[in-house]
N, C-alpha and C positions, 0 to 999 in steps of 0.2 A: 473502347479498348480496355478501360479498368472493367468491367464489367464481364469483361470475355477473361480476363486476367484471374479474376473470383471465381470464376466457373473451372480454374485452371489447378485450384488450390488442393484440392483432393491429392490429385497426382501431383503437386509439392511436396504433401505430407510423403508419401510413397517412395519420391525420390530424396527425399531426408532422411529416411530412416534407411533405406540402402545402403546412400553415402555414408550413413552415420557408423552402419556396423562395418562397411568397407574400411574405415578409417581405423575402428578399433581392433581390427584382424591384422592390419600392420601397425598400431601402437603394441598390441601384445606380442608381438612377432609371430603371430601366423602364417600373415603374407609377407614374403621376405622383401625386408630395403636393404641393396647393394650400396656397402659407401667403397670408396676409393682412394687409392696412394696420391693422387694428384690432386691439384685443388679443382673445386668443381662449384661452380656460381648457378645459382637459378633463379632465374629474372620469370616472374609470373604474377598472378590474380585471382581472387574470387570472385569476379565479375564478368559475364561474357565479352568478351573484346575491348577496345577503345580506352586503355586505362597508359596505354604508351609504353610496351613493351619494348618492341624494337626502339624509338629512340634509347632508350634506358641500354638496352645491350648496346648500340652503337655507342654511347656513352664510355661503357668500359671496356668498348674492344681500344677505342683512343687512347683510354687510363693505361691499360696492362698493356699492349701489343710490342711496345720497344722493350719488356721484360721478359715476356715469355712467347711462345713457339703457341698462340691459343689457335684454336676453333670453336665457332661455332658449331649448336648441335639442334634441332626443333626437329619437330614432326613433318614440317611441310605442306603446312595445312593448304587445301584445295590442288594436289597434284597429281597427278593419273598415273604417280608411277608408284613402286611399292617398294620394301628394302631400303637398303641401305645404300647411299648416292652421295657423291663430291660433288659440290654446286661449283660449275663452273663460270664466268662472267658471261660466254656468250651461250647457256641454254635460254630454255625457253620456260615463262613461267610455270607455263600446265604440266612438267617435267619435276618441277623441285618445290612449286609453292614461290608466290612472290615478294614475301618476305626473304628467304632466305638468299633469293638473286637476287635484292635489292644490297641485300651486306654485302652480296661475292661481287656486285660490278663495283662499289663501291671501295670497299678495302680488300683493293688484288693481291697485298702480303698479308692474307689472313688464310688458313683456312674453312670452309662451310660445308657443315655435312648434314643430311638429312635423315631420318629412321624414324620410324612410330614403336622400333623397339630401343628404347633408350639406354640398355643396359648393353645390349648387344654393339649399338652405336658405339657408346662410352668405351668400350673397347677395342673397338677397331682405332677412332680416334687416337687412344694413348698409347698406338705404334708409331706415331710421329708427331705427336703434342703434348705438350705437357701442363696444358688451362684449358677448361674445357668451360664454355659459356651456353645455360640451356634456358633453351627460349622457351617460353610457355608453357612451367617444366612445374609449377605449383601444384595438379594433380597427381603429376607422374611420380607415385610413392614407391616405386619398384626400386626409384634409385634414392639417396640418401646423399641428397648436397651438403660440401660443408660449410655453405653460405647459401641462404634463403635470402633474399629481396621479394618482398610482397607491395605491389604496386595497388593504390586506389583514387582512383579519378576525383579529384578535389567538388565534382557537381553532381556526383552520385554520395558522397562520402556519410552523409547525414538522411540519406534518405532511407526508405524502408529498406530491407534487406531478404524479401524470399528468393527463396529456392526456385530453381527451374521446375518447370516452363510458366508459372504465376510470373516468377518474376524474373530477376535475370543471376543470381546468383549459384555458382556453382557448387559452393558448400557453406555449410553455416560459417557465419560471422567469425563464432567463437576458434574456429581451426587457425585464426589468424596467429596461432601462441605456434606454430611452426616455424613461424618467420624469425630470424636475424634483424632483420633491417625493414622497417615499413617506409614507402616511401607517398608521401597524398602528391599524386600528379595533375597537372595542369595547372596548377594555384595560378592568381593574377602575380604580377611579380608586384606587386605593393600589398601583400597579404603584411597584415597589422598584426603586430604579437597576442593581442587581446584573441584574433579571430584561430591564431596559430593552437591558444592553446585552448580556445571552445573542442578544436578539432581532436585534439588530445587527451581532453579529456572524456570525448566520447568516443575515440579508440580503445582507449584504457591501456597504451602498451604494458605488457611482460617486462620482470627486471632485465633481462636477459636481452632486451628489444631494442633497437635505437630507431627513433622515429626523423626523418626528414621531409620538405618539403622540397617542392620543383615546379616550374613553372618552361613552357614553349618557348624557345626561341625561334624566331622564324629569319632566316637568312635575308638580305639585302638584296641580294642577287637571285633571281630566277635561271633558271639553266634551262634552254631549250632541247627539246628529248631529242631532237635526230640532228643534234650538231652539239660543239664545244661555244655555242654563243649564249652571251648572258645579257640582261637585262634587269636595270636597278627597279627594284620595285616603285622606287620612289617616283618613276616618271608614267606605274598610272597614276591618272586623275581623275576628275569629276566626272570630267567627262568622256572617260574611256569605257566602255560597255565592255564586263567578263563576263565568258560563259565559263562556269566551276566545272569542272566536271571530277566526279568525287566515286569510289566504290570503296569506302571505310566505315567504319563503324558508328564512330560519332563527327559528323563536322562542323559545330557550332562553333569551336576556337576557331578556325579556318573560315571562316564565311566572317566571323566577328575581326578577323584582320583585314579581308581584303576592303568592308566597310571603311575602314581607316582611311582609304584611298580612294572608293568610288562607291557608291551606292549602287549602282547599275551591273546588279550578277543575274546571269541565268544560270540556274544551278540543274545540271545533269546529273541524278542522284540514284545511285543504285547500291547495292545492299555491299555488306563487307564481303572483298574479295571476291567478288562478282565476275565472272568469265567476261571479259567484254566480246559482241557479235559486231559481226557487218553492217548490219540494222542498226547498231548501238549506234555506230562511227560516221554511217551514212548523216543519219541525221546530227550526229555532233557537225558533221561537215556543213552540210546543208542550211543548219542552223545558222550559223555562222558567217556563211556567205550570204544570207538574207538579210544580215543585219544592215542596215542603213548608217550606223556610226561610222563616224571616220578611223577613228580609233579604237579599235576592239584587238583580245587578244583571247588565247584562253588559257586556264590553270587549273593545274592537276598537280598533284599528289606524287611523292618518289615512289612510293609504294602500286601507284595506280597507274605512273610512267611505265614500272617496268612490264604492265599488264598490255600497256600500247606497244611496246617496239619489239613489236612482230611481223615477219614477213606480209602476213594476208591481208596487214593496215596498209601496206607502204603506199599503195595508188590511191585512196581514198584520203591519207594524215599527210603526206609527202609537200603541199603547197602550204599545211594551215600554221599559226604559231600558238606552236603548244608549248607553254615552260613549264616546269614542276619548280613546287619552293619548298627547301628543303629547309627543316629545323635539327633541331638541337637541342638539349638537357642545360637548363639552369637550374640555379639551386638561390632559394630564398636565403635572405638574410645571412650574407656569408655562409651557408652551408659546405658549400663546396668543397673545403678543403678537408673539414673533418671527414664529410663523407669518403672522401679520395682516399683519406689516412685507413680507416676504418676494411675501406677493400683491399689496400695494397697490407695493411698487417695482416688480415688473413693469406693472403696468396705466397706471400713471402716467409711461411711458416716452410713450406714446401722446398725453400730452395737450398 
C-alpha cells in the first residue's frame, strides 16, 4: 500500500498546486466568498472523512437550538437526488445522504436542508432561520463563515500530511490559519497536559485560533433500530459473540469499546457510506443465525442504522437484534464550557 501510495505522489504534486492557486484566487478575491447577515458556523476538515464531523454539529445543534430557529445545511453526500431538499425524518437515505437524516430523525425541532450549492442553500434557508450550521463546509470557499471549526482526528494528527490521492489530505496543512477554532478529536479522555501541548505545538495554532480538545462518548444504552427498545451495554459479556457491522470511515475507537466488553466481534466492514445491498444483509442475516453462541447480538452505527431501515430490509433484518450505539462530544480537561462560551459569543453577536 505505501508503495502504490509513492507511485501516487506525482499527481499529489498536481493536485497541490491546483488547490494552492484555487485558494489564492479566493484569498485575493477573484473567486468570490459570500458572507452573511446571520450567523453561520462550519464544522469541517483537512482530512478525508472520519475526523467526527457530524458528532461535532450534533453537539451544537444541542448548544444553540433553544436560542435560535437553526438548520442544518451539507452537501448530502452519497444521494441520488440533486438541488436543493428539506431532509425529512421519514426519507430515505439514497434521497438526502445519511448523515443529514440521521440529524433530521433525530432532532425533529430542527430544521435539515441539503444543496451541493451552498450559497444558493444559504439562502433559501435564511427565509425561515436564522443559524445556519454547515457540515463539511472547510472546502466550500464560495461561502464565507463567520465561525470556522476545523476538526483533526487525535491518531492522524502527527502523522505525515500529503495531498490526495498519495495521501489523504485535502489541502495542505498550512490552510489550517482559516480556522477559528481547531478542535483534535477523538483524544483518550485521560489525555495528560504534557501530551496536550506536544500536540500544540506541532499545530502551531494562529493568534487568532483557539485550540481544544474532545474525546467519544459512547452512550450506556444501545437503541434497537426497528423499535423504541434499549439495551444497557453493560450486560454484553465475555461471552456474548458481536457481529459489528460498520460502513464509516475509521472504526478502531468503535471496535476498541466494544473489546471493553467481549472480545468475540465479527466485524462486517465496508467502506464510508457504502449503499448497503441484499447480498450485504443476506449474509449479515445468515451469519448470525449460524452462530452457535447463546448470546449474540449485533451493532451498528447511528449513521449506518439509518442506511438499514429501509423498506427492501424489512424481511431479511425484521427478526435479528440489531442496536446502534450512539455517542457524543466531550471535551478534555474541563474544556467544555469555554468552548460553549466561545460559540454562543459568536452567535449572539446576531441577536
Amino acid at each position: 500500500m505505501k508503495i502504490f501510495r509513492l507511485l501516487l505522489f506525482p499527481f499529489s504534486l498536481l493536485y497541490g498546486i491546483i488547490i494552492f492557486f484555487r485558494n489564492k484566487l479566493y484569498d485575493w478575491n477573484i473567486f468570490k466568498s459570500t458572507s452573511f447577515d446571520i450567523p453561520i458556523i462550519s464544522v469541517g476538515n483537512l482530512e478525508v472523512g472520519g475526523s467526527g464531523k457530524t458528532p461535532m454539529v450534533e453537539y451544537l445543534i444541542l448548544l444553540l437550538k433553544n436560542d435560535f430557529n437553526l438548520s442544518t445545511l451539507s452537501r448530502g453526500y452519497g444521494r441520488k437526488t440533486k438541488g436543493f431538499r428539506w431532509v425529512k425524518p421519514d426519507d430515505d437515505a439514497l434521497e438526502t445522504g445519511d448523515e443529514p437524516l440521521q440529524i433530521a430523525k433525530k432532532y425533529k425541532d430542527i430544521n435539515v436542508a441539503v444543496c451541493e450549492d451552498r450559497v444558493f442553500g444559504i439562502n433559501k434557508i435564511k427565509q425561515t432561520n436564522d443559524l445556519i450550521l454547515m457540515d463539511d463546509a472547510f472546502q466550500h470557499r464560495a461561502v464565507k463563515p463567520g465561525l470556522s471549526i476545523l476538526l483533526f482526528d487525535y491518531h492522524q494528527i502527527q502523522k505525515p500530511k500529503l495531498l490526495l490521492p498519495a495521501g489523504d489530505y485535502r489541502e495542505d496543512f498550512c490552510e489550517r490559519k482559516r480556522a477559528n477554532i481547531i478542535v483534535v478529536t477523538k483524544c483518550p479522555p485521560n489525555l495528560s497536559s504534557a501530551k496536550r501541548q506536544k500536540i500544540k505545538a506541532h499545530i502551531k495554532p494562529f493568534e487568532h485560533q483557539e485550540l481544544f480538545f474532545s474525546f467519544i462518548k459512547y452512550d450506556e444504552q444501545l437503541q434497537k433500530i426497528s423499535s423504541f427498545d434499549k439495551l444497557n451495554i453493560a450486560q454484553i459479556t465475555a461471552e456474548t459473540t458481536v457481529i459489528l457491522l460498520t460502513g464509516i470511515a475509521k472504526t478502531e475507537p468503535l471496535i476498541t469499546e466494544i473489546k471493553k466488553y467481549t472480545p468475540k466481534i465479527i466485524h462486517h466492514a465496508y467502506a464510508d457510506h457504502h449503499v448497503f445491498t441484499q447480498k450485504n444483509m443476506l449474509k449479515l442475516a445468515t451469519d448470525f443465525n449460524e452462530l452457535k453462541s447463546v448470546k449474540k447480538i449485533i451493532i451498528t452505527t447511528e449513521k449506518d442504522a439509518v442506511r438499514l431501515n429501509t423498506t427492501q430490509f424489512d424481511n431479511i433484518l425484521k427478526d435479528l437484534p440489531i442496536y446502534k450505539l450512539p455517542i457524543t462530544v466531550g471535551f478534555i480537561n474541563n474544556q467544555q464550557e469555554e468552548f460553549n462560551k466561545s460559540i454562543k459569543n459568536y452567535a449572539k453577536q446576531y441577536i
